[in-house]
N, C-alpha and C positions, 0 to 999 in steps of 0.2 A: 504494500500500500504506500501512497505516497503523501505529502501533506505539508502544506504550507503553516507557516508560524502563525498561531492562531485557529486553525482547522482542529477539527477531532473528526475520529472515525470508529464506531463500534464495529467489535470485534467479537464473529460469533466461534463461539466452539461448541462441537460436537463431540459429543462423549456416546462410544455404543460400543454391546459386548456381545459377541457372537451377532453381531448384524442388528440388535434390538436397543434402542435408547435408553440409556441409564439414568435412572432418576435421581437427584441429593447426592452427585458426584461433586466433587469440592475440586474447583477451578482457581488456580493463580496463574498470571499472567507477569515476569519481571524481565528487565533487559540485561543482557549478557554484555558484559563488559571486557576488556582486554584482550579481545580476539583479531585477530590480523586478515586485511582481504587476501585472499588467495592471486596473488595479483605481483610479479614483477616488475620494477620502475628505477631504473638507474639514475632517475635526475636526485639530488638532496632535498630537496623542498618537498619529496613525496612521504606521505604518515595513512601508512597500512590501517591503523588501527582504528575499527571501529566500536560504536556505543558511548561515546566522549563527544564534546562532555555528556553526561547521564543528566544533567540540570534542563534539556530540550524536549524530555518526554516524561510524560506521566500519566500515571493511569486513574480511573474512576470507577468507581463502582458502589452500587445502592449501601451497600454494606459491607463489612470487615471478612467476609467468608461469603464468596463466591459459589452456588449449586446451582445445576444443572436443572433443566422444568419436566414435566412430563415429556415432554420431546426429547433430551437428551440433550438442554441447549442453551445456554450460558452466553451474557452478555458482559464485557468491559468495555469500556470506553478507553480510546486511545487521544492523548492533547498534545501538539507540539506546541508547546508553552515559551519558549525563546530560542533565537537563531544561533545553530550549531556552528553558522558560520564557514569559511573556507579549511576546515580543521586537515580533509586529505590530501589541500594542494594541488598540482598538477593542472589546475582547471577543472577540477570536479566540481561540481556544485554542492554543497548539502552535505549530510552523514547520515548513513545507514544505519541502523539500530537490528541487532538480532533479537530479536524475543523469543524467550524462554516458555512454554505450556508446561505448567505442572499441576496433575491430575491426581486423584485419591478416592477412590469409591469400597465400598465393601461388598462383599458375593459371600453368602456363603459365611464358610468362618473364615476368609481370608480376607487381606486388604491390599489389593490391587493400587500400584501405584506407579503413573507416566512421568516421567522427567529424563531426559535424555534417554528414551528409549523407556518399552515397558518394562516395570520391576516388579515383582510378587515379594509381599513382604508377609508373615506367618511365623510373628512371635517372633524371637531375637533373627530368625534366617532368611536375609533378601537373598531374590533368586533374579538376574538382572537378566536381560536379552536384549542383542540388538541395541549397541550401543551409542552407533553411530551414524542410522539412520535417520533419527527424529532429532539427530543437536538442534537443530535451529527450527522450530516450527511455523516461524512467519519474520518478517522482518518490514521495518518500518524507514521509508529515508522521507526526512525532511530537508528540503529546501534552506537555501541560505537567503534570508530579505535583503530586496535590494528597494533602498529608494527610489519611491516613486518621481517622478520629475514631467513636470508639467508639458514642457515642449523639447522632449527628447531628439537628440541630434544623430547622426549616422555614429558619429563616433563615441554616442551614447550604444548604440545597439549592434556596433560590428563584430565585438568582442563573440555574440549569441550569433551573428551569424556563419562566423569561422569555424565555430565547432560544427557545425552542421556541415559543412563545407569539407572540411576534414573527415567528415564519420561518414559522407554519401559521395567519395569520387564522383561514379558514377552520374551523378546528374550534373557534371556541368564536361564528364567529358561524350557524353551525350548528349551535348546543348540543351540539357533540359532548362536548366535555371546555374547561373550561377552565382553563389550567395558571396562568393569573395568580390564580388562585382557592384557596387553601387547604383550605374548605371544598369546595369542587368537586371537588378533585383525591382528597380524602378520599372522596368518596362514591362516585365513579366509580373507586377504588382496582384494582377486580378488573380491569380493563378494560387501567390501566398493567400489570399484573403480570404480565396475558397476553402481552401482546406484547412483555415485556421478559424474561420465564422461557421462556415456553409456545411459543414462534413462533423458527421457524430465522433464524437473520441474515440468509441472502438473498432472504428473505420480503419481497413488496413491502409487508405490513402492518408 
């Protein structure tokens, strides 16, 4: 999910055991901290590390203990509360947040419990499985705020259109549009407008 400073997004989880929804399964939701992108970058000014600062995200929820409804289905609320800022460098935008699901429900005389991966706990003996499957069960990047500014100039908006420019070769050596191009980008103007007013966001254009 993705989310601007100031935005929230509820976040549903689904809790089910053999295929059937689990009622008064106890849901927490917390961000994983000091984990590194999987990601080589030889310039210095590049910082792997995502979930920093942790002061950009925070969670909500009705009450202190999180259960699941008769559906099997748990609500938090996710808030990017201030900008993470330029923290990875390189020209990235934002910082990615891993979040963490951790589950605990009972069956039975047993107490079933998901945190990186499922674990069966049965009096002093966790039975763990599978534990590097579920590390990360969702993850959150927020945006970095940029000031708004009233009569923005090319040299206000080039910087956004050079990355694009960089990530899609293809269309300018395909004369589809070329965004390094000033003049380009002016002529071919109808063409951005559509696909950035006119065209639903989960449009593959």
């Amino acid at each position: 999910m993705r989310l601007n400073v100031g935005e929230a997004y509820s976040n549903h989880v689904f809790v089910s055991s053999f295929g059937r929804p689990v009622t008064n399964a106890q849901v927490n939701l917390y961000p994983v901290e000091g984990e590194l992108a999987d990601s080589i970058c030889p310039k210095p000014t590049c910082n792997r590390s995502l979930g920093v600062p942790a002061s950009s995200i925070s969670f909500s929820t009705d009450s202190d203990i999180v259960l699941t409804n008769r559906s099997g289905v748990a609500a938090v609320k996710l808030y990017a509360i201030s900008d993470p800022r330029n923290v990875r460098g390189c020209g990235i935008d934002g910082q990615m947040y891993p979040i963490k699901i951790f589950i605990r429900y009972n069956y039975g005389n047993y107490t079933w419990t998901y945190s990186e991966g499922p674990q069966l706990s049965h009096g002093r003996v966790r039975y763990s499985a599978d534990h590097e499957t579920f590390r990360f069960s969702t993850s959150v990047r927020i945006f970095s705020s940029v000031p708004e500014k009233q009569c923005p100039t090319w040299n206000d908006v080039r910087g956004i259109f050079l990355q694009y420019y960089n990530l899609y070769p293809a269309m300018w050596k395909y004369d589809i549009i070329d965004l390094h191009s000033y003049g380009d980008i002016k002529k071919r103007s109808s063409m951005l407008y559509d696909s950035m007013f006119n065209t639903e966001f989960a449009s593959a254009r």
